[in-house]
N, C-alpha and C positions, 0 to 999 in steps of 0.2 A: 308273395311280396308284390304292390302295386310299385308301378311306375313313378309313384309321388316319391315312396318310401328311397328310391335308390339316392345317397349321397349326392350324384352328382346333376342328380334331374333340373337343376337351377343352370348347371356349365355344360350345355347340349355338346354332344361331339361332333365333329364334320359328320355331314352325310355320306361322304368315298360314295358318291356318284360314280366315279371311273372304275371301281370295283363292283358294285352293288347293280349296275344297272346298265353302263355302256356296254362292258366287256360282256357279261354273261346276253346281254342281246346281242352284240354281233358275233358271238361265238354260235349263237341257238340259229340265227340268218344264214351263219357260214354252213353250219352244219346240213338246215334245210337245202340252202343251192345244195350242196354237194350230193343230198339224196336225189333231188330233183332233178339233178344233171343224169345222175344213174339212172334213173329212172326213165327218164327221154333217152339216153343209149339206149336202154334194157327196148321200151317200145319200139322203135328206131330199128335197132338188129330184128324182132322178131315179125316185125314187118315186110323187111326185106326177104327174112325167109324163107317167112309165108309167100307173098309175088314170086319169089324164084321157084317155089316148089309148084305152087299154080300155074305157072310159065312153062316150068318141063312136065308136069301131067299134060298142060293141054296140047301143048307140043307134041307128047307121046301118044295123045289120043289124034292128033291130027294127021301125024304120023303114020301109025298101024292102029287106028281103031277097032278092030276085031279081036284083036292080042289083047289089045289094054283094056277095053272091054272086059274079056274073058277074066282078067287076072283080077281088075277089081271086084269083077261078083266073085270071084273064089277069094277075096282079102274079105268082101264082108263076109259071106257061108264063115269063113273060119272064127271073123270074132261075135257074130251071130253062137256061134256052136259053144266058143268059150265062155260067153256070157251064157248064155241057156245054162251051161255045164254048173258054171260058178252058182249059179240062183240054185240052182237043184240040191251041189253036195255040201254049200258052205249058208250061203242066205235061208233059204226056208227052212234049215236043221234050226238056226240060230233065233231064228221067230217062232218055230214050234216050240223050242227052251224058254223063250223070252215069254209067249203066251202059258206057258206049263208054271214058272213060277208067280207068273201075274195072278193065275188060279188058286193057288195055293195062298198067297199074299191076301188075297181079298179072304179066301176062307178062313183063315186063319185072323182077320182081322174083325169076320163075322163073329168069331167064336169069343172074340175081347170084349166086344162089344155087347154082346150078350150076356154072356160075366159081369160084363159093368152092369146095366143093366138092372140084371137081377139082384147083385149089391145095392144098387143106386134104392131098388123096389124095398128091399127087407131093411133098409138104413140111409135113410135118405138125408140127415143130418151131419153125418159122418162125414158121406161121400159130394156134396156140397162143400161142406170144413177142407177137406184136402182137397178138392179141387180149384177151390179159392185161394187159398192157401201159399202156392206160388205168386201170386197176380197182387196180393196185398204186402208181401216181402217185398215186391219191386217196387211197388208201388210208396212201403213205408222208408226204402231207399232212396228213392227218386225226390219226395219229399224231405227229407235230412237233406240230400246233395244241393237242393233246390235251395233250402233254406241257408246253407253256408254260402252258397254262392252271391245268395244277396246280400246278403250279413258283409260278406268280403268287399263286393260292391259299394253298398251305403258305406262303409268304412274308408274305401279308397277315393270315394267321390267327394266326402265329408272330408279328408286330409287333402288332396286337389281345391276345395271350396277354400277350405282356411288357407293354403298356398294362398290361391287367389287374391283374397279379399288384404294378404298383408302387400304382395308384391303382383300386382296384376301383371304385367308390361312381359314381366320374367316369366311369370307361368305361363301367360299365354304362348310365348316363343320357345318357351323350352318344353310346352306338349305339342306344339308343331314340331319342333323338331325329332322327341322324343316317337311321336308319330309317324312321321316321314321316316324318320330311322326303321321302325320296324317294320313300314311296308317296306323298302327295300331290299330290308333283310327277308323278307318271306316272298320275294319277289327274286332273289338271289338263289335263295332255294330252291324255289319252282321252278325256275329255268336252266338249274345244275340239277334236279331230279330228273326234267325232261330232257336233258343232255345224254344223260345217263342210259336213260329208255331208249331213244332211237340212236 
């Protein structure tokens, strides 16, 4: 159904700006402060943190630097050692598997290939016919779809012209409206979608 077709496309309806466009903007404004706000705390605390934990290390190093010293080379040795540990019993198992089927994956796609191939060699009319075969259904789809679309088009723009041409004044006012109306509404949506997500 085109836009001409609906009954009332001559008696536009309000646009409800104050629903369609005000409110779903300052709700989407409100919404961004309020992550923005979180987000400058969230920075904000992990800043301070950070300086206070920097401020008592270096403290602690200014303090007894031989001790603290000492403890951070044995903090790294230990996650030096858990990392070594982790690459060894859980990373490199998981890349030798990940390469093991990658080997298999390719030979195994040698062997299709080959198959093809040699079909393609002894029947090569066949194996053209069916490989074409998907790409010409889409294609004789895409064409059909294409063509209604126009069809629907030249018909809706053909009823719009004869609007036109009996009542200009009107058509023209009531496809700006009819216009205007539907950006809003798709603009009412996008911004209650995007509410939605964050």
């Amino acid at each position: 159904m085109t836009f001409s077709d609906n009954p009332n496309f001559l008696f536009p309806k309000d646009l409800d700006l104050e629903n369609k466009l005000f409110l779903p903007t300052s709700r989407l404004f409100s919404q961004l402060n309020l992550q923005l706000q979180a987000l400058y705390q969230d920075i904000r605390t992990a800043l301070i943190d950070f300086h206070a934990s920097m401020a008592s290390s270096a403290r602690q190093l200014y303090d007894q630097p031989g001790p603290t010293l000492t403890a951070w080379y044995d903090q790294a040795a230990r996650r030096s050692d858990e990392l070594y540990a982790r690459m060894t019993e859980e990373l490199l198992p998981q890349a030798e598997a990940s390469y093991q089927q990658l080997v298999a994956d390719v030979s195994d796609a040698g062997r299709e290939t080959q198959l093809y191939l040699q079909n393609f060699l002894e029947n090569p009319e066949a194996v053209a016919a069916e490989a074409i075969a998907p790409v010409m259904a889409y294609l004789d789809a895409a064409t059909e779809a294409t063509e209604q679309a126009l069809l629907n088009s030249f018909y809706a723009l053909s009823d719009l012209f004869n609007l036109f041409m009996e009542q200009p004044t009107e058509t023209l006012e009531s496809t700006y409206y009819y216009l205007m109306s539907e950006l809003l509404d798709l603009y009412s949506q996008a911004v209650s979608s995007l509410l939605m997500q964050i």
